[in-house]
C-alpha positions in Angstrom: -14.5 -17.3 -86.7 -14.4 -18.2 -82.6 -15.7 -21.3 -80.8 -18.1 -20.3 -77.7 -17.2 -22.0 -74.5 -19.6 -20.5 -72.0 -22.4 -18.6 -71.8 -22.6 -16.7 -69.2 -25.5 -14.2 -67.4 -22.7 -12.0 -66.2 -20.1 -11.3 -69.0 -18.1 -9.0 -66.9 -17.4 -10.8 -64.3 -16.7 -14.1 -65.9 -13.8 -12.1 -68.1 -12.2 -10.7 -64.4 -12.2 -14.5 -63.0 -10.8 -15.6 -66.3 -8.2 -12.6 -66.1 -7.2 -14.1 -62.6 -7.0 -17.7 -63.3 -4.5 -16.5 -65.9 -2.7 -13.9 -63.7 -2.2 -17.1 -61.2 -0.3 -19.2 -63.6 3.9 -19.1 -63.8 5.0 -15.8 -64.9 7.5 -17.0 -67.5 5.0 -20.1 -68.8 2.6 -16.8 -69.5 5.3 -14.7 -70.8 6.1 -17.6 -73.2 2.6 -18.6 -74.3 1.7 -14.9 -75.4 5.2 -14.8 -77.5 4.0 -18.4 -79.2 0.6 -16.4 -80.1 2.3 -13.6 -81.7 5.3 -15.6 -83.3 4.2 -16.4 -87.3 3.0 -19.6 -88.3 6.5 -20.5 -90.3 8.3 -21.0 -86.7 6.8 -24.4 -85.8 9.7 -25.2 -83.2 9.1 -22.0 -81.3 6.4 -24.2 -79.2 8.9 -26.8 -78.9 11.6 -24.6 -77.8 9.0 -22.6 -75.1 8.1 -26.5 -73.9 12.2 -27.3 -73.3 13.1 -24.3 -71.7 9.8 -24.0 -69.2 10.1 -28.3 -68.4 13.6 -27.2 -66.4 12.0 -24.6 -64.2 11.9 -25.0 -60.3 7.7 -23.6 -61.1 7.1 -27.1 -63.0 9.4 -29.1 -60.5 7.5 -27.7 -57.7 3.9 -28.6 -59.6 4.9 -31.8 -60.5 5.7 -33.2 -57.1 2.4 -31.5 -55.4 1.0 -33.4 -58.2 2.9 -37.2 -57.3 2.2 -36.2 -54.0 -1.4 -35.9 -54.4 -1.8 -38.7 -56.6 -0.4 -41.4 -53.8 
């Protein structure tokens, strides 16, 4: 079962630009994520746990004031 989100004439090259946006993100948010993917469905907390450790890094300090910034 899967969910379609875009149809695209050029399959290949909408998998590479997705592969980059992903590549661009924090290393240890992406890190995190996959291990959240692979950890079994009886670890609820493990999401809660990633969301604690990754709100103290200097990566989400540094995008949350270019954010406030932005936004004034």
């Amino acid at each position: 079962c899967g969910l379609v989100l875009d149809v695209v004439d050029e399959p290949l090259t909408a998998a590479h630009s997705l592969a980059d946006r992903i590549a661009r993100q924090a290393p240890l948010a992406l890190k995190l994520t996959k291990r959240i993917l692979d950890a079994p469905g009886s670890h609820p907390w493990a999401d809660d746990i990633a969301q604690a450790v990754l709100f103290e890094t200097e990566d989400k300090q540094r995008r949350m004031t270019a954010f406030l910034e932005k936004k004034k």
